[in-house]
FIMIKE-429785 format. One record per residue (C-alpha): x, y, z. Coordinates in Angstrom, 2 decimals. Layout:
# FIMIKE-429785
    east   north      up
       X       Y       Z
...
//
This chain:
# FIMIKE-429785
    east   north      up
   41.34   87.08   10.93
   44.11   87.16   13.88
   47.29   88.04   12.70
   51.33   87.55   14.00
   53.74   90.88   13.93
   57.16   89.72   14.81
   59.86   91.65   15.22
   63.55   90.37   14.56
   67.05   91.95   14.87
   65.01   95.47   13.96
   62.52   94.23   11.05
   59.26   93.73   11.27
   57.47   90.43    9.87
   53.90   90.02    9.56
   51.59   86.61    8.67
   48.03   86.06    8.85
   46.58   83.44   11.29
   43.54   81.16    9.67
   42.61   78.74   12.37
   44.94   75.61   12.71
   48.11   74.86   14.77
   51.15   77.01   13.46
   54.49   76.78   14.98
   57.62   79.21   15.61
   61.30   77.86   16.04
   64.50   77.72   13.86
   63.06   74.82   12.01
   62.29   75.17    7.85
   58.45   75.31    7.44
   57.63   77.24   10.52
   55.67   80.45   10.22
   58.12   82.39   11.47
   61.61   81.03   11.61
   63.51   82.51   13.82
   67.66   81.90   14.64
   69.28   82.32   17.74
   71.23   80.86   20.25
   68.53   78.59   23.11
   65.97   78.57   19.77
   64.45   74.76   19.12
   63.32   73.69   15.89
   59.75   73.73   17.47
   59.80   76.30   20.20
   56.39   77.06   20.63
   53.26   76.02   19.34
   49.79   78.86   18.29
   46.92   77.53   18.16
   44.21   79.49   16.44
   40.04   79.19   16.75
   37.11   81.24   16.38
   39.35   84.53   16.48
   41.04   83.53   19.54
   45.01   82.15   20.09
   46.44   79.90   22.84
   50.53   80.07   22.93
   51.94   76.47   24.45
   55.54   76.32   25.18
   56.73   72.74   23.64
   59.07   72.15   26.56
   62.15   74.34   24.63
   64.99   74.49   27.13
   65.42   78.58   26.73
   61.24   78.70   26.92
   59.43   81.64   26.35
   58.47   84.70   28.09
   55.45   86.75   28.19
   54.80   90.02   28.80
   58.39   89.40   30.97
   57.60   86.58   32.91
   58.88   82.39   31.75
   55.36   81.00   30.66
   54.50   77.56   31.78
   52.31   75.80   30.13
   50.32   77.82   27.73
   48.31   81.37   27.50
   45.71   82.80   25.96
   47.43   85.43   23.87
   44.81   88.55   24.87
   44.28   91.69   25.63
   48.12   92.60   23.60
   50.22   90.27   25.14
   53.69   90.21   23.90
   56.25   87.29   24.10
   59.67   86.55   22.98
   61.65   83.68   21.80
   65.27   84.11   21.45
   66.02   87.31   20.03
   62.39   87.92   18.25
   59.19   89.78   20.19
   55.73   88.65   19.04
   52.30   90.26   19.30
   49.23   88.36   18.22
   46.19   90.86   16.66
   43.28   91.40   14.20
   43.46   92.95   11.70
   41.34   95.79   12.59
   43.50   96.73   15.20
   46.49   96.09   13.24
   44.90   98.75   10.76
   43.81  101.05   13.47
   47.64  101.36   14.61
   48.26   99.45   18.27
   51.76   99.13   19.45
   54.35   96.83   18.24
   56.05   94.15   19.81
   58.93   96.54   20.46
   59.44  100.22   20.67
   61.86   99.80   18.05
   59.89  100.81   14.06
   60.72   98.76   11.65
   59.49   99.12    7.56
   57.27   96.72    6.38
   57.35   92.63    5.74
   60.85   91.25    5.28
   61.37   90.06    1.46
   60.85   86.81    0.82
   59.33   85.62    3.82
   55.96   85.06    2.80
   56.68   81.24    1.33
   57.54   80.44    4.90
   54.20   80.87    5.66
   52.76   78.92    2.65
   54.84   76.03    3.58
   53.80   75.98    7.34
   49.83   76.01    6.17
   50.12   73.36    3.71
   49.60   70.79    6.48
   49.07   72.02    9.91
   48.18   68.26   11.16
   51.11   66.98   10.09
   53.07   69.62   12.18
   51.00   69.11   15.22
   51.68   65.62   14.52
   55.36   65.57   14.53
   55.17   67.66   18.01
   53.11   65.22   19.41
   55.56   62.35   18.40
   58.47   64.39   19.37
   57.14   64.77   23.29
   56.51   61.40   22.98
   60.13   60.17   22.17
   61.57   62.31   24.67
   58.96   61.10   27.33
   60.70   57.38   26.58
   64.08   58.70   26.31
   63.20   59.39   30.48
   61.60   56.81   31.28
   64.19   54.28   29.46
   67.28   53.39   31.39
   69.56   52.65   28.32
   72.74   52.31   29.83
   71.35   50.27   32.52
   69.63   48.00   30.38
   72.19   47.65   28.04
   74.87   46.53   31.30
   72.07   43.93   31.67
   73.18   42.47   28.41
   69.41   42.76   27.35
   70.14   42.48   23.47
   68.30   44.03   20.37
   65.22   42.31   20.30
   64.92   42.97   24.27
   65.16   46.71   23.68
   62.71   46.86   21.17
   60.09   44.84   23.01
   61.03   47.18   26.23
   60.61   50.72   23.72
   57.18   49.07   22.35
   56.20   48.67   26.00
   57.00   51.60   27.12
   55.97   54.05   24.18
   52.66   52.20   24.59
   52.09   53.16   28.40
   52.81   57.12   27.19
   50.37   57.02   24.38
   47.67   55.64   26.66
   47.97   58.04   29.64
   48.25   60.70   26.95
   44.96   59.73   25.40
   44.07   58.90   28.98
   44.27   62.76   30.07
   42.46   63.82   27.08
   45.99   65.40   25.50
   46.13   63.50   22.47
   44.70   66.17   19.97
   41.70   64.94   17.54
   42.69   63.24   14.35
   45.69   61.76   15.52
   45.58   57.77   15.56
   47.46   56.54   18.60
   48.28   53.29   16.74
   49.63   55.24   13.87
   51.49   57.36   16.33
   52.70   54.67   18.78
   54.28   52.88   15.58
   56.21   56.13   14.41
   57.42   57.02   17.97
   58.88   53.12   17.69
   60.31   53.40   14.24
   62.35   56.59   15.49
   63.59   55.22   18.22
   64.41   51.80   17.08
   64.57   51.48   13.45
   64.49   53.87   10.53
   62.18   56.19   11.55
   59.54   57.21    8.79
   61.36   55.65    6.18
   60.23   52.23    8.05
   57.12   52.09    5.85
   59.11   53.08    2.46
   61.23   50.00    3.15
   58.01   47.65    3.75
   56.10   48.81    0.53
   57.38   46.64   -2.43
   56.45   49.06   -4.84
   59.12   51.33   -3.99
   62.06   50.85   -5.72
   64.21   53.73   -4.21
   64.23   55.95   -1.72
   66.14   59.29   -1.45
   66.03   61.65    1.48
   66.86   65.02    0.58
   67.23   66.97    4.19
   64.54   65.92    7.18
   61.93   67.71    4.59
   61.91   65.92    1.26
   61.79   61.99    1.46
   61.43   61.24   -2.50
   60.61   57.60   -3.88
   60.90   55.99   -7.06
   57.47   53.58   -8.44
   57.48   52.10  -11.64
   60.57   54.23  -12.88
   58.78   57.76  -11.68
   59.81   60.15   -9.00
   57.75   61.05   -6.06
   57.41   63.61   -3.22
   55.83   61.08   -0.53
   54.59   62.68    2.59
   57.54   60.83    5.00
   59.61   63.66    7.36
   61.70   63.11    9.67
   61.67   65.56   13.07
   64.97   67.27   11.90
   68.91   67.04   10.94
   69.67   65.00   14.03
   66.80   62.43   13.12
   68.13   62.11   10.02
   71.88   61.63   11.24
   70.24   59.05   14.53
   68.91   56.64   11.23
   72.51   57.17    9.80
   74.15   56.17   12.46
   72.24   52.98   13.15
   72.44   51.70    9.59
   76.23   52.39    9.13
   77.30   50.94   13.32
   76.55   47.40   12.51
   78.94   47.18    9.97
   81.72   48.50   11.39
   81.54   51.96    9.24
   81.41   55.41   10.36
   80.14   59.25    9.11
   81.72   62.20   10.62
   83.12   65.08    9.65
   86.32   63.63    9.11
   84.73   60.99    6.74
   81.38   62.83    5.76
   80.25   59.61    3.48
   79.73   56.21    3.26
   78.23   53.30    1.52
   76.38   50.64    3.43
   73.43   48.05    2.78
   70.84   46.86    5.16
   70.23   43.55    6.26
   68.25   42.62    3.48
   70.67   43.76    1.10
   69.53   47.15    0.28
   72.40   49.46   -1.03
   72.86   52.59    1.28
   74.53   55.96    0.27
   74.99   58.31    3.07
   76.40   62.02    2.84
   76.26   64.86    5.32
   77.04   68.17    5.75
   79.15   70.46    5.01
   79.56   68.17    1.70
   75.72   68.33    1.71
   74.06   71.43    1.72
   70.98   70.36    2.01
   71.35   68.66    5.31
   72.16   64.74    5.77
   71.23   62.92    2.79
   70.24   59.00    2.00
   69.36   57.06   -0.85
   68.46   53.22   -0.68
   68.14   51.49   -3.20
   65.88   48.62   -2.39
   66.50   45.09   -3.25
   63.40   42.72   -3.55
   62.46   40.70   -1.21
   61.43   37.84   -3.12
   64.31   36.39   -5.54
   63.26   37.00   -9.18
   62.94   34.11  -11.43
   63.54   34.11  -15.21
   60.22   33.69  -15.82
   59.86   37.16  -13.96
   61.69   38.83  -16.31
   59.98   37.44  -18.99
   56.51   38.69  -17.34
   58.42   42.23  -17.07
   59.32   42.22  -20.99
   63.69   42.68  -19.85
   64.36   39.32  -22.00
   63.06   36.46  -23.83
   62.03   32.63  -23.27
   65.66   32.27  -25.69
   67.68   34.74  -23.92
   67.01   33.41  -20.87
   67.97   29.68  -22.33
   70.97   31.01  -24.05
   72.18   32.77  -20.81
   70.98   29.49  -18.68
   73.44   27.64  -21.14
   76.57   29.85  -20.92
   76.37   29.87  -17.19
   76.68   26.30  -17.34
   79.69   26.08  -19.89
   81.46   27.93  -17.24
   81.35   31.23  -20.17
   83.04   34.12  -18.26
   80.08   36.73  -18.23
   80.26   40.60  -17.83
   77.02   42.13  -17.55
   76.72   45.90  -18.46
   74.69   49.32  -17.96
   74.27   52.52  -16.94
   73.47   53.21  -13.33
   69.92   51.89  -11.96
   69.57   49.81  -15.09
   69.30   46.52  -12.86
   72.72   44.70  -13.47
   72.99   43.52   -9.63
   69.47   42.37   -9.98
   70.74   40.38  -13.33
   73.93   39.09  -11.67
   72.23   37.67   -9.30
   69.55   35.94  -11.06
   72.75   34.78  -13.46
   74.15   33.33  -10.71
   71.62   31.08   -9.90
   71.73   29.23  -12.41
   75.42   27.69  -11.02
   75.09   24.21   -9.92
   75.06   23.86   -6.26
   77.93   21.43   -6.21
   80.42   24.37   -6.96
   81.79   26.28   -4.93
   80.87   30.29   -5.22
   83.01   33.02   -3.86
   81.35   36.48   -4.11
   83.55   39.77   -3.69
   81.41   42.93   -3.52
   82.13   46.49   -1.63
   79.00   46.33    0.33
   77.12   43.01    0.33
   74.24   42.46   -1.68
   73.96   39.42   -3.66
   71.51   36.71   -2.49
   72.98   33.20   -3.47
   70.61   30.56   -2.77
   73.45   27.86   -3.50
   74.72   25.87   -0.16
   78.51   26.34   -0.60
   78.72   30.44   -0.71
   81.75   31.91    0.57
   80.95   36.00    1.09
   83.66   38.38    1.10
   83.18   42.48    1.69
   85.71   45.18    1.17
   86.65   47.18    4.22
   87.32   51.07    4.26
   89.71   52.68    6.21
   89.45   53.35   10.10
   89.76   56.98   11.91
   93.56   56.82   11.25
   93.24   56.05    7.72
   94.50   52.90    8.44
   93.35   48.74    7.84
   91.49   49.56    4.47
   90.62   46.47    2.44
   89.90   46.85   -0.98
   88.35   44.81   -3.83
   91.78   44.33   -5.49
   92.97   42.51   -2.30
   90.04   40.60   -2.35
   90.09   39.13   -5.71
   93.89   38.55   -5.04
   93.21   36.35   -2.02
   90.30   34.69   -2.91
   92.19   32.94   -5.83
   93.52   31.14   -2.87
   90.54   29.75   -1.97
   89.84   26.68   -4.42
   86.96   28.80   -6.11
   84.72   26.92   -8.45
   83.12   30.63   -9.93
   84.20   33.86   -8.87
   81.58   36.58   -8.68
   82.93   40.40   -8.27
   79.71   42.81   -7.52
   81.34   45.51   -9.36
   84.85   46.11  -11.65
   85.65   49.62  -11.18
   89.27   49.98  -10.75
   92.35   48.08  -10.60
   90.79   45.12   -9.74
   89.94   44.39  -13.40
   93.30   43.21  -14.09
   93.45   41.04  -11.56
   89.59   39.62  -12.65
   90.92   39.31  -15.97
   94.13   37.29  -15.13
   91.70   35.26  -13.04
   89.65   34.75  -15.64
   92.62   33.34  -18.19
   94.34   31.25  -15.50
   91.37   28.06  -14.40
   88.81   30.04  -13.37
   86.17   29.73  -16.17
   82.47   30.48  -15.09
   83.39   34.04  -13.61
   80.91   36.60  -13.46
   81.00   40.78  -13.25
   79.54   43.93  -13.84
   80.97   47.07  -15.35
   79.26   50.18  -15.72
   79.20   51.06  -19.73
   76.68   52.75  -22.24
   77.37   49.56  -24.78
   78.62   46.01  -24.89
   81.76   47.98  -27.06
   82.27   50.71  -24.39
   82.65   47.32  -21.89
   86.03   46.94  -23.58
   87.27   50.57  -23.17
   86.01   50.70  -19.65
   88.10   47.45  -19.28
   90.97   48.88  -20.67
   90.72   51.81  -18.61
   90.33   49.94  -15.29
   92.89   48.12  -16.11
   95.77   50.84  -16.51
   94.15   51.87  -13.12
   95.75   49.29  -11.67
   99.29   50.98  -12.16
  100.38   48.34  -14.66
  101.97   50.22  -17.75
  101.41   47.15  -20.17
  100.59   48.31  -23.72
   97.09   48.62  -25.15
   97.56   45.25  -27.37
   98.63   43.64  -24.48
   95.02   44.39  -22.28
   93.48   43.67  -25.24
   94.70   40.22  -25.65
   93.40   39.65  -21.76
   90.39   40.95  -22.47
   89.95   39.20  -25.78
   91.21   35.71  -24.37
   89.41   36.27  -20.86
   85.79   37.60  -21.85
   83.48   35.27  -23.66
   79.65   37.25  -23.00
   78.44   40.82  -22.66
   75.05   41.35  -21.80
   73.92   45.10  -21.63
   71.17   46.27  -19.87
   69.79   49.55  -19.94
   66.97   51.64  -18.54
   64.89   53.43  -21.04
   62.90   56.58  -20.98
   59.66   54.82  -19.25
   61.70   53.09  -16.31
   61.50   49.88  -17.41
   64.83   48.00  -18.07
   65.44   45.83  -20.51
   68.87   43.84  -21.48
   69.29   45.52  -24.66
   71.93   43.23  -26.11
   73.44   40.01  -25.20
   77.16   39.51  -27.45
   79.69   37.56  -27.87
   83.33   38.37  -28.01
   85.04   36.13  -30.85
   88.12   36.95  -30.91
   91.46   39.49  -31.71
   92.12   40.90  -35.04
   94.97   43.14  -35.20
   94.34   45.72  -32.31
   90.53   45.17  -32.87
   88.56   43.22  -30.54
   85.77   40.88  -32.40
   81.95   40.97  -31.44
   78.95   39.75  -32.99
   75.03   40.16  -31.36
   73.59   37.19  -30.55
   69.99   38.80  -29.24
   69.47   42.66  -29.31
   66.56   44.67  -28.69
   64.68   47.19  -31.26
   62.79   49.73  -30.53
   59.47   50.11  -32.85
   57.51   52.76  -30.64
   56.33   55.18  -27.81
   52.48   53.44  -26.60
   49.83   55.94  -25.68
   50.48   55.37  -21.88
   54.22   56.32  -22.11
   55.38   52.98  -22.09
   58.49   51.84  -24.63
   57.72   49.40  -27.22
   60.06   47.08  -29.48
   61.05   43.28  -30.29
   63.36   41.74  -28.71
   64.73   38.50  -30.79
   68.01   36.98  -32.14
   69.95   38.42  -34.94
   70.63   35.50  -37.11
   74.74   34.84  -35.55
   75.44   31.95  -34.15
   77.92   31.17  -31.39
   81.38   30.18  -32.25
   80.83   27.30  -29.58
   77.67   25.90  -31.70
   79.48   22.91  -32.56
   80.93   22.14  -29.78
   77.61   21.55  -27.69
   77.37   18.18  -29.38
   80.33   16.76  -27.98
   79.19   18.28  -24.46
   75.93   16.21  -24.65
   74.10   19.40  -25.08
   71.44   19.38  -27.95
   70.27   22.39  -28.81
   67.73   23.63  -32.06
   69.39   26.05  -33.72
   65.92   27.97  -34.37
   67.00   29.54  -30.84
   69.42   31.97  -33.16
   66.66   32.02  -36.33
   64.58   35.77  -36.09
   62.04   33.83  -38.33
   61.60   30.90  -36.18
   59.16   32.78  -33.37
   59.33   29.81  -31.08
   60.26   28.97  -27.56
   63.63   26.33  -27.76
   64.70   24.42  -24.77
   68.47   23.38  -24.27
   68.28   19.45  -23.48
   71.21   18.09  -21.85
   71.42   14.17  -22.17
   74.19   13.16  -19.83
   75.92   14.90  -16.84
   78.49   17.23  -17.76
//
């Protein structure tokens, strides 16, 4: 077996050759990674058969040398040729000659392996293809990058769509003279290759095919390196990399543009959402040390139903009825839960249950509600610009939208100050709102509220908030998402009342949990417990009949709400 000797800033590094493609560059994952100033992630590329190593220079601007002299091209690395990249000297060799003592690289000795280097070299053999692939695509993209006249086209006015048909056409014309020239090394698929090359350069790179598979729910990418996904609740290492930092920063950049946002170093983070609605997180370094970082978490693309939900076990044939009818007596509706538990998902399928002769204004920090109602007016905060200036927060916009003749208000989120101003909102005409609040419990809802509310700088006592919250809140559903991934709204409550300081509740539906399946998969009933509404007896006089076995835990049948005249 061939093997590399490298030496680097006086120390010696050795790793064995199998045949395969290994590269050398500053980039994690390459058999030798070497640092310096003119050093690529890729710099140059072995390629090992049958005892025998060719060294191709991958078009690096500093190049390499061998034996002294700027190779172009590539070499067969005989008879103890040495080359250099950056500040490191190579020598490729078997191992019998290794043993039998031939020169190093250098003159300089050195002492044996460096510590700790040897997992380099396990990572770089796990998947030689996928290297070679990823040097094939990145020759490709800067082939286009030549041969596509950006600024030009974009003086033109040729728009999106334009530039995309353009890259396709272009990209396409490389791939085929490649293939063409017999360049395009075995076991690559030009179609597969011809549609990353396009992702990179016009849309998300390799995350492209994350987004399009509905069975991932998240995705987080952890560096250029690790792209992790989330199925069915479970965490998973998929085989998606980008080319390196800057790739990862390029797919930044174009999600974040559009909408007016920005990353930097002055303002290394940001939340965003693609067009679909997907919420984006986006942090880079040096507040990441693991190199630009994204998670997206995906919304579906179809609109879930309530019998959906049903299918998926999160609520009941009654819940759904009993949530149907509080949406339509205008209740004022917080839903509840931990992060990732789905309350978005549940605000939005609450909200379709408004009539469409209302009209809906949503407030959200990035927007991500899908109202399929006609009259939907769709407000987004605004963060600051480069001065720190023209910020726009959810406050403000729950302030001004009072002024716009709402029907329902619909805040995405309550997480600070603009609680208060939901609350009073709530208590002054404008019955029918809906929220969310992150809590563990429909009880911790009302010290999260109380918090959020003396966020708001308003020193009013705690009785005080209470009475708001008491007077202004009429349901709490809480959702949560247990140890199998699936969520589930746990509890659906009412809030009766003030007692003293006390706030009143009573559980209308709540979920028990009998057991742990053999497959992993939570088991438990979820039914009514046996409490009524304090609105029961009202429904009559709304035209609303309604069977009371809805509320009955022994009743084990499906009820219906029937209304018999228009509201």
């Amino acid at each position: 077996m061939l093997r590399l000797t490298a030496l680097i800033n006086g120390e010696r590094v050795f790793r064995d050759l199998p045949d395969g493609v290994w590269f050398i560059g500053s980039a994690p994952g390459c058999i030798v990674e070497v640092e310096g100033d003119g050093v690529s992630p890729r710099h140059a590329l072995l390629s090992v058969a049958e005892n025998s190593a060719v060294l191709k220079d991958l078009n690096s601007p500093a190049g390499v040398s061998v034996n002294g002299e700027r190779l172009d091209g590539e070499i067969v690395l005989d008879g103890g040729k040495i080359f250099q990249i950056g500040p490191a000297m190579f020598r490729v060799s078997d191992d019998a000659a290794e043993a039998a003592g031939e020169d190093e690289p250098s003159p300089a000795d050195g002492d044996g392996d460096v510590a700790g280097d040897d997992g380099g070299a396990d990572e770089a053999s796990a998947d030689p293809m996928r290297e070679t692939r990823r040097s094939v695509q990145y020759q490709v993209q800067r082939e286009l990058l030549k041969r596509m006249d950006m600024k030009r086209l974009t003086l033109q006015g040729v728009g999106r769509e334009g530039l995309e048909d353009i890259a396709r056409e272009k990209i396409s014309q490389i791939i085929s003279e490649v293939v063409e020239n017999g360049r395009l090394p075995e076991g690559i698929d030009p179609v597969r290759l011809e549609d990353d090359v396009f992702n990179e350069a016009m849309r998300l790179g390799p995350i492209e095919e994350l987004l399009a598979d509905d069975s991932v729910s998240e995705i987080m990418v952890n560096g250029p390196d690790r792209v992790y996904v989330e199925r069915s609740g479970r965490l998973q290492l998929s085989e998606c990399q980008f080319s390196d930092d800057a790739s990862v920063l390029a797919i930044i950049e174009r999600i974040v543009a559009p909408l007016g946002r920005r990353i930097d170093e002055s303002q290394p983070y940001v939340d965003a959402r693609l067009k679909d609605g997907s919420r984006v997180n986006a942090i880079i370094p040096p507040l990441s040390l693991t190199g630009p970082t994204v998670t997206i978490r995906k919304f579906s693309k179809k609109a879930f139903e309530p019998e959906d939900f049903i299918r998926f076990g999160t609520w009941t044939h009654n819940a759904a009825e009993f949530m149907k009818l509080c949406v339509l007596l205008r209740k004022n509706i917080v839903v509840a839960g931990g992060t990732g538990s789905g309350k978005t998902t549940l605000l939005n399928l609450l909200s379709g249950y408004i009539p469409p002769s209302e009209r809906i204004i949503t407030v959200e920090d990035a927007a991500e509600l899908k109202l399929r109602q006609p009259h939907v007016v769709r407000l987004e905060a605004r963060p600051a610009n480069i001065e720190g200036k023209g910020a726009v927060t959810i406050r403000d916009l729950v302030r001004n939208c009072l002024r716009m003749r709402p029907d329902r208000i619909i805040v995405g989120e309550c997480r600070g100050g603009e609680a208060l101003d939901m609350l009073q909102a709530m208590n002054t005409g404008h019955d029918g709102s809906l929220t969310t609040v992150h809590a563990n419990s429909p009880r911790d809802v009302i010290s999260r509220l109380e918090t959020m509310v003396l966020m708001s700088g308003m020193e009013l006592p705690s009785k005080a908030i209470r009475e708001q919250i008491a007077s202004a809140v009429d349901i709490i559903i809480h959702e949560s998402r247990l140890s199998d991934g699936s969520r589930k709204v746990v509890a659906i409550s009412e809030v009766t009342g003030l007692e003293g300081s006390q706030i009143i509740m009573q559980d209308i539906f709540t979920f028990t949990q009998t057991g742990v399946a053999g497959n992993g998969r939570i088991e438990g009933v979820f039914a009514p417990t046996g409490a009524v509404p304090t609105w029961y007896d009202e429904l009559e006089g709304r035209g609303i009949s309604l069977d009371p076995a809805m509320f009955d835990p022994d009743a084990g049948r499906d009820v219906t709400v029937v209304r018999r005249v228009s509201r």
